[in-house]
N, C-alpha and C positions, 0 to 999 in steps of 0.2 A: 205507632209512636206513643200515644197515650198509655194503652198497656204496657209500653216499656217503662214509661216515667211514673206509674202507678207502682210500678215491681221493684224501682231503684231505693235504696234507703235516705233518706230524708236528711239534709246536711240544712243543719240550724247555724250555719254562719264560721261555727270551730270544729279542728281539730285535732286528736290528739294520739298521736302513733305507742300503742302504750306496749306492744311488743315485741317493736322494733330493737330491742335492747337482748330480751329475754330469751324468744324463741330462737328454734337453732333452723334456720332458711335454706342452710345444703341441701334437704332432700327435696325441695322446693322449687331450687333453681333450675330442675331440668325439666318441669313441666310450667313452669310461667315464667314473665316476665323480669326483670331490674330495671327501678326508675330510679336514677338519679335526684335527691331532691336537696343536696345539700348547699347548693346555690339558691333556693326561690324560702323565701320569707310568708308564703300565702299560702295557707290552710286548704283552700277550697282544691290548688294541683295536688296537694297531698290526699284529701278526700277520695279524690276522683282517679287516683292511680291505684289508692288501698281497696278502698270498698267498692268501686264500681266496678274496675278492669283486674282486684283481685293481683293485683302486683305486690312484688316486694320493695320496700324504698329503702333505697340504698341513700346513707348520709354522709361518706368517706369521698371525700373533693378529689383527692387524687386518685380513685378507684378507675378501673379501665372497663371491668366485665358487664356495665350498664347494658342496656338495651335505647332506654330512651333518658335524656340528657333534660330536663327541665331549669332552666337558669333565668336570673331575673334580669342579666346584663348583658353587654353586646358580647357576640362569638370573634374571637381570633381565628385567622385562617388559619395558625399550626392547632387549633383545636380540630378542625375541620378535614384537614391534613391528615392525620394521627387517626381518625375514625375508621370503625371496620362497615363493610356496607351493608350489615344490618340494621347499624345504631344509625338513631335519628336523636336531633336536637332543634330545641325551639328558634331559632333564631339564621339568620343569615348573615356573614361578613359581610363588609361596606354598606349595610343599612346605613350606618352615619348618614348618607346622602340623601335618605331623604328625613331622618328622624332628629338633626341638628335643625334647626328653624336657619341657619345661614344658608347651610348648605343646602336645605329645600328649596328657598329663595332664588340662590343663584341658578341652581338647575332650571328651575320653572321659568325664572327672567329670560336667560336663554331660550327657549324653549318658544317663549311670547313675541322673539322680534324673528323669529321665523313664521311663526303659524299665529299672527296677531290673532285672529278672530277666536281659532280654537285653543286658545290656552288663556282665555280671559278669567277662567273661573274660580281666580283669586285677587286679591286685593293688590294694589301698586306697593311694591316692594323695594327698599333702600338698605343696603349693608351698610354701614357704618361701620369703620371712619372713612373705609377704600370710598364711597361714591358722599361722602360729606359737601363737597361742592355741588353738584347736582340736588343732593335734600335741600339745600340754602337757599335755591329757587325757590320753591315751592311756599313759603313766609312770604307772603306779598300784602303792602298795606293797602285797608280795604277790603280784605277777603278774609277771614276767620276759619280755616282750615285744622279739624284734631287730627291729630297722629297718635297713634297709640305703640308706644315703646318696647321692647322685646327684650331680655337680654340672648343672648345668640343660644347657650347653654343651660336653659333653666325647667322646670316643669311648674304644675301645680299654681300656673299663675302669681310665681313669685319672681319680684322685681320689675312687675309689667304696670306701667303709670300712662296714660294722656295727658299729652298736649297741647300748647297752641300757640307757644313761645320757643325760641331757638335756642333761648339762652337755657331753658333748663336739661339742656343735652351738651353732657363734653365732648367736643369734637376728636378728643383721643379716647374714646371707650366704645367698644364692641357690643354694638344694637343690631337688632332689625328693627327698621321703623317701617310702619304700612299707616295708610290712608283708612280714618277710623270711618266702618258704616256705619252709618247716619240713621237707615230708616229699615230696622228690623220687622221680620213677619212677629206678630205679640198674638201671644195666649193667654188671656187672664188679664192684659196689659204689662206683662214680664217680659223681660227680653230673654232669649235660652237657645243652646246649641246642639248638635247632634254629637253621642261618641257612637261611631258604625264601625263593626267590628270587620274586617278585612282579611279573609288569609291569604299571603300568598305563599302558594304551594311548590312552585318550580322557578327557574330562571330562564332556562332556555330549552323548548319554549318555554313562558312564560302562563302559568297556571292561577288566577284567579275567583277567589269565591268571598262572596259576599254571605252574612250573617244577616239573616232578616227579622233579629231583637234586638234592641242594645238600649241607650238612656238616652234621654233627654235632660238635660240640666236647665234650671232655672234659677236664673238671680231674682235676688228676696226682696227688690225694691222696687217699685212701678220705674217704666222709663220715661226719663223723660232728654231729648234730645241735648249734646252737650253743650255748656255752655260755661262762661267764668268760673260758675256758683258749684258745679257738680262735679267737676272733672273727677274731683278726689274720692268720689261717693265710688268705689271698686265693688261695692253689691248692686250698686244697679248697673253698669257698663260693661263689669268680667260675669262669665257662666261658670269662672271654676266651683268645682264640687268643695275645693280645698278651700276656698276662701269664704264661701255663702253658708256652710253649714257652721262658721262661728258666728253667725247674725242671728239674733235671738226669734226673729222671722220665719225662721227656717224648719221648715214642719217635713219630717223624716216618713218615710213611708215604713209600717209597721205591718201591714198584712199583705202577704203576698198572691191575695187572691183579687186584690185591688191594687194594680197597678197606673192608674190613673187619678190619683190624686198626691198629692204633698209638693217639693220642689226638684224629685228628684221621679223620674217614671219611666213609661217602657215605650220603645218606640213604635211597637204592637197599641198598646194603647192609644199614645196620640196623634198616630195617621188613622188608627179607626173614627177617631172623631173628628176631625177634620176629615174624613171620608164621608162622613153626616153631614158635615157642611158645605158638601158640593165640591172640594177640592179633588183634582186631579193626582191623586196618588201615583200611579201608575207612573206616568210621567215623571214626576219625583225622583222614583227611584229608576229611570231609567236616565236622566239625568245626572244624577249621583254616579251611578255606576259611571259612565263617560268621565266624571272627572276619577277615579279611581283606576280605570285603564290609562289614561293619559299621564298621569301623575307616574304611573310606573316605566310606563314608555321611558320617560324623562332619565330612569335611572338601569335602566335595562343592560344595558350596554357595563356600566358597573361590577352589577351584582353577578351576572354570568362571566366575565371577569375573574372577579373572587372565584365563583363557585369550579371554575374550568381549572383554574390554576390549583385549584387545595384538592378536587375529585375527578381527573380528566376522562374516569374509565366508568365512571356512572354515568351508566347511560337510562337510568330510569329514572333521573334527575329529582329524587325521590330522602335523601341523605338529611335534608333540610326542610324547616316551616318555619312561619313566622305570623303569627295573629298582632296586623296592625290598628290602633285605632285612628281615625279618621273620626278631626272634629270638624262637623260642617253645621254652616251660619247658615238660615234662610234669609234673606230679603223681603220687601214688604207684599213681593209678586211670587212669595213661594218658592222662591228662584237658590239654588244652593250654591255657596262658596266655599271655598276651603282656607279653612283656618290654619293647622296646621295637622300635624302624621306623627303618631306617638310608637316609637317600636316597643316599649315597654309599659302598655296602657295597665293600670292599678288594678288589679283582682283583690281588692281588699274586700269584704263581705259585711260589711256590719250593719244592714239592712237586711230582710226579707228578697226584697226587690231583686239586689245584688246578687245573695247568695244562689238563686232561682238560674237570673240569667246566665251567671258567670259558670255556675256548675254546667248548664247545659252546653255553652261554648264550646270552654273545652272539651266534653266528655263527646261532644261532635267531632270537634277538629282533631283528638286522636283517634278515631274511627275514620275519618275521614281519607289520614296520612295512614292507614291500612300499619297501625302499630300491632303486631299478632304474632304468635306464636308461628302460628303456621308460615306466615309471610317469613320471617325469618328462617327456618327449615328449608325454605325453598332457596332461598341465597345461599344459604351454606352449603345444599348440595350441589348446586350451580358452580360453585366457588372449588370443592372435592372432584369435580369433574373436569373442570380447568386442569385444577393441578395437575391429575393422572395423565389427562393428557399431556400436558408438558413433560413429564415423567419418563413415558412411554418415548416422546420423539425426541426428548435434550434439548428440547430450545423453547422459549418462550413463544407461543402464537401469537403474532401479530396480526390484528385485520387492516384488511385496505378499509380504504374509505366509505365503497360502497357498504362491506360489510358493517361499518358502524353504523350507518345512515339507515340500512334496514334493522340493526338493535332496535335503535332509537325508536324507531316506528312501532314495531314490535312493541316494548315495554309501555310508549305512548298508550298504544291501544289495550293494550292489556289494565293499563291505571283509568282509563277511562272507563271503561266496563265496568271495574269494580267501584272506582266513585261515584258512579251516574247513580248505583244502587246503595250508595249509603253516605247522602248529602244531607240526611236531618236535615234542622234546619236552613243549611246554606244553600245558595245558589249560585250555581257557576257563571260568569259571565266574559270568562277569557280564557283561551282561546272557544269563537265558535264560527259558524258557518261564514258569515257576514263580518265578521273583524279583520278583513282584509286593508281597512280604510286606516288603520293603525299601526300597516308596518310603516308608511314613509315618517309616522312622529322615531320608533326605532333607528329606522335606517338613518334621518338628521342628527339623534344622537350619538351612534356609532362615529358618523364622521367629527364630532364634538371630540368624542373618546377618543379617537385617531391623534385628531392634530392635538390634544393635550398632552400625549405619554408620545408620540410620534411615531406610533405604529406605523404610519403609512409609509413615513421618510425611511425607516429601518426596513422597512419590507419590499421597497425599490433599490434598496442598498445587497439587499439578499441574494435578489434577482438577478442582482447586474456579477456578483461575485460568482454565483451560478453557470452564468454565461461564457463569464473568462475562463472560468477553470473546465467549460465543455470544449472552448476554443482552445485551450492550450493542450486537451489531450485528444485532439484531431491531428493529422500528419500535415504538414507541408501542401501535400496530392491535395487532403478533400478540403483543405479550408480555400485552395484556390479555384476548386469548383466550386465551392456555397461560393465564391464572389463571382466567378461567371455566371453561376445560375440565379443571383440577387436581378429582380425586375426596378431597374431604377424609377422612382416617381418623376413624374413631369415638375419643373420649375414652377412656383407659383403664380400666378399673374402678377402679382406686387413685387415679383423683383425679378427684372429683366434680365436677359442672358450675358449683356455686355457692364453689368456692374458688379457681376461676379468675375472673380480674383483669379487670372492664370497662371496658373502654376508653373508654366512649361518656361515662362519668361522673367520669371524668379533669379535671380544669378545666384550661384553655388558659392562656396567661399573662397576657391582654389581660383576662380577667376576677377574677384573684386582686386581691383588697383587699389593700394596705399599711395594716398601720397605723402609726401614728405619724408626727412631722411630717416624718421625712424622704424628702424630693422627689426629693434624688439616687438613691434604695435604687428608685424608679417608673420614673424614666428609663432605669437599667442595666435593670431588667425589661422594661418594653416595647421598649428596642432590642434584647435579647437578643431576643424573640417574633418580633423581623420578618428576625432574620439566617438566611438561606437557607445550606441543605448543600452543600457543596462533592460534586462528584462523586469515588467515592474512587478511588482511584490502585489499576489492576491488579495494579501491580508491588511490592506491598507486603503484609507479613502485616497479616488484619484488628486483631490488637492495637496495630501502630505505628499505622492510620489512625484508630484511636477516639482514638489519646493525642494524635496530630497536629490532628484537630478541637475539641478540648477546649483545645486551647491555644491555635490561634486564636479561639476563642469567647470564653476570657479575655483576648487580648491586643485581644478591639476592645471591651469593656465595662469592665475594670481599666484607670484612667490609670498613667501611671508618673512621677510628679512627679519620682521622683529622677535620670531620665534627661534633662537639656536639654544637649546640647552646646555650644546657644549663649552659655548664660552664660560659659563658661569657654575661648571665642573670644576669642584675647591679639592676633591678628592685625586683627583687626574694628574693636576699643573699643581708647579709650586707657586705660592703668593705674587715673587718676582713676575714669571708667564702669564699670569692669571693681570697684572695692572699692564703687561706691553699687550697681552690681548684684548683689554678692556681700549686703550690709547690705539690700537690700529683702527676695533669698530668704531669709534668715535669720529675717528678719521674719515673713514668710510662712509660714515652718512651725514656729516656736512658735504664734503664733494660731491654728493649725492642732492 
């Protein structure tokens, strides 16, 4: 690993593509790569796809002939859709879920009144305005309680204020408000958070690795615990990078061969020295890791979702990554919380520090997701031998189930062999032997994901349509043997034999007496007794077909006197016929 990064060219923070314009790339493009770069604003992906991996960067937005897709913003599922199964792109549809601070919130909250103990490992969380009654508790006199304000949509610690008054929050504007911690782990006497760089690699399963460098942020003011006087002081309470490097405080790290000094360092660095001071590392990051599987638990059900619905035929689930960052708080016991989950964490470089870690990130995580030449060659031949065969028989190969399910397995283990041998820096921590204890967080979620979109009601809807239409293409003969051969269940004990309903002592209609002299009240009943059921329509819930029968049942027994169109036929009758047949109905329904 050393020899590698001794042999790599040396990236001083810029870049500058200067032949991107000039040179002619056609004879090019059949022995390397195309990286899309016309979406990402950062130097360092452009760096790291030219000079390291020796690709062409492509800058044309609507171009198709890419390889790999680098973008700084979320993916649409018709981008996702529309991809050939060589190309891969940085990101995954419906991240929103967990990269919105609401929608993190609300997932997690969920999540906390199922499994109170194990989903503790974030702060008490309020969306606003929806649960504004419930915050309003919380303001109790005699207790001085901060909350530190969010807006639902924002980054870079802009918009984010404490408080300790009700009033300085409008009850009609979209917050996250969380319970501010009070008693931070301090280095230096600073208060500071972790960015831990995150990839996840797959959906389903679900594929996780952790990065074992990233930053430490440090605010530029000592802390001191809040109170009237400080609230406003946002250099000592916030760690953003974006708001503490405008304090004149703020001492920048210049050499890269010392990463443990200035307010901004590496988190190699300062677990090494807190490693000297007796602290449990190890632990730490095993810790950590637990809220980073849990955390995805929460959205799992989502993302495979997306990713099924845009790619149903990957089966190497392998089309998509995404490098999250994850800022975690320690506590004064070392103890990690999660703050929040950035799907578009800043590769801006203008540091040493930076340009160091962030080069090596990526230039790991596209090794990682096997971006190659060769990897691609093997798909397309895969993909020319499909065809032929379709060709050869006329019809599209379908596999059953099983055969998907051994793919699946197949390509699993084929990506695992190749990642175990080139994780650089990362380390895998999902799926592995022992994660067993994290499908029932999945499995609570899928039933989330159910009753929201109502998979479940639609998929006993399916079933039942399934059943009537085997029942109606069985003959008269065998649907009367399935009911001789049905084994009836026993009665329950909670409802006796004699409080159910006999049928046999039911009276038919042909034998109920009317009384009274009216003949028309006989007529509607005996022609009701002889109108025959319509057979009911497949394609209908049974509620619409019972309201549907009842309405033709009244409309051939109920007259409707006040419907004749003929009377009021101007074309038919002259004017004269038309007022003596207006004056006989008239007649006709006062006697009436």
């Amino acid at each position: 690993m050393k020899q590698q990064q001794l042999k790599e060219p040396h990236f001083n923070g810029e870049f500058e593509d200067s032949d991107s314009q000039t040179e002619d790339n056609n004879s090019k493009k059949k022995t390397t790569l195309i990286m899309n770069v016309s979406d990402t604003q950062y130097d360092v992906v452009k760096f790291v796809g030219k000079r390291l991996f020796k690709w062409i960067l492509q800058y044309e937005s609507d171009a198709t002939n890419w390889d790999m897709f680098w973008t700084d913003t979320a993916v649409q599922p018709e981008t996702l859709g529309k991809m050939q199964p060589y190309q891969k792109i940085n990101h995954f549809p419906g991240m929103y879920s967990l990269a919105r601070k609401n929608h993190l919130g609300r997932n997690l909250m969920k999540m906390r009144k199922q499994f109170t103990q194990e989903y503790k490992f974030f702060p008490q969380t309020w969306l606003l305005p929806a649960e504004y009654g419930d915050f309003k508790t919380q303001f109790v006199k005699g207790k001085a309680r901060t909350f530190i304000i969010k807006p639902e949509a924002s980054c870079q610690g802009r918009g984010i204020f404490l408080t300790r008054n009700l009033n300085d929050i409008n009850p009609n504007d979209h917050y996250v408000a969380q319970r501010y911690l009070l008693r931070p782990f301090l280095i230096e006497g600073l208060k500071f958070d972790l960015r831990v760089y995150v990839l996840l690699a797959g959906t389903d399963p679900m594929r996780i690795y952790v990065y074992q460098d990233g930053l430490v942020r440090f605010a530029t003011e000592p802390y001191v615990p809040p109170n009237t006087s400080n609230l406003d002081d946002m250099c000592m309470h916030l760690t953003n990078y974006a708001i503490n490097k405008e304090n004149p405080n703020f001492v920048f790290n210049k050499d890269a061969s010392r990463m443990d000094i200035g307010h901004k360092r590496s988190i190699k660095a300062v677990f090494a020295k807190l490693e000297e001071e007796g602290r449990d590392i190890k632990k730490l990051w095993q810790d950590m890791n637990e809220i980073f599987i849990k955390t995805f638990c929460a959205v799992q059900p989502i993302l495979s979702h997306h990713y099924r619905s845009c790619q149903p035929d990957n089966y190497a689930n392998n089309m998509c990554f995404e490098i999250l960052g994850f800022d975690i708080f320690l506590n004064h016991k070392l103890q990690p919380i999660l703050l929040e989950v950035n799907h578009t964490p800043s590769f801006t470089t203008d540091t040493p520090l930076d340009s160091m870690i962030k080069k090596n990130l990526i230039r790991d995580t596209l090794k990682l997701m096997n971006v190659s030449l060769k990897a691609k060659e093997q798909i397309i031949a895969s993909r020319k031998e499909s065809l032929q065969q379709r060709v050869l028989t006329g019809k599209k190969v379908k596999l059953t189930m099983e055969e998907k399910m051994s793919q699946m397995k197949q390509q699993e283990q084929q990506r695992n062999d190749y990642e175990n041998s080139h994780l650089g820096d990362y380390v895998k921590i999902y799926p592995l032997e022992d994660s067993q204890e994290y499908d029932q967080y999945i499995e609570f979620a899928s039933s989330l994901q159910d009753s929201w979109t109502g998979t479940s009601i639609n998929l006993m809807y399916l079933l039942d349509i399934k059943r009537n239409q085997k029942k109606n293409t069985q003959t008269p003969q065998q649907q009367q043997q399935i009911k001789n051969n049905v084994v009836r269940a026993p009665f329950k004990p909670n409802t006796p034999a004699n409080n159910l309903p006999k049928l046999q002592k039911i009276l038919r209609p042909e034998s109920i007496n009317v009384h009274g002299e009216d003949e028309q009240v006989c007529a509607k009943v005996n022609k009701l007794s002889n109108i025959k059921m319509q057979p009911r329509q497949q394609s209908e819930p049974p509620v619409l077909r019972f309201k549907q029968t009842v309405k033709k049942q009244l409309q051939l027994v109920i007259p409707k006197p006040y419907l004749q169109p003929k009377l009021f036929d101007m074309e038919s009758i002259g004017q004269d016929k038309f007022n003596n047949k207006r004056q006989q109905f008239q007649d006709m329904m006062f006697t009436k």
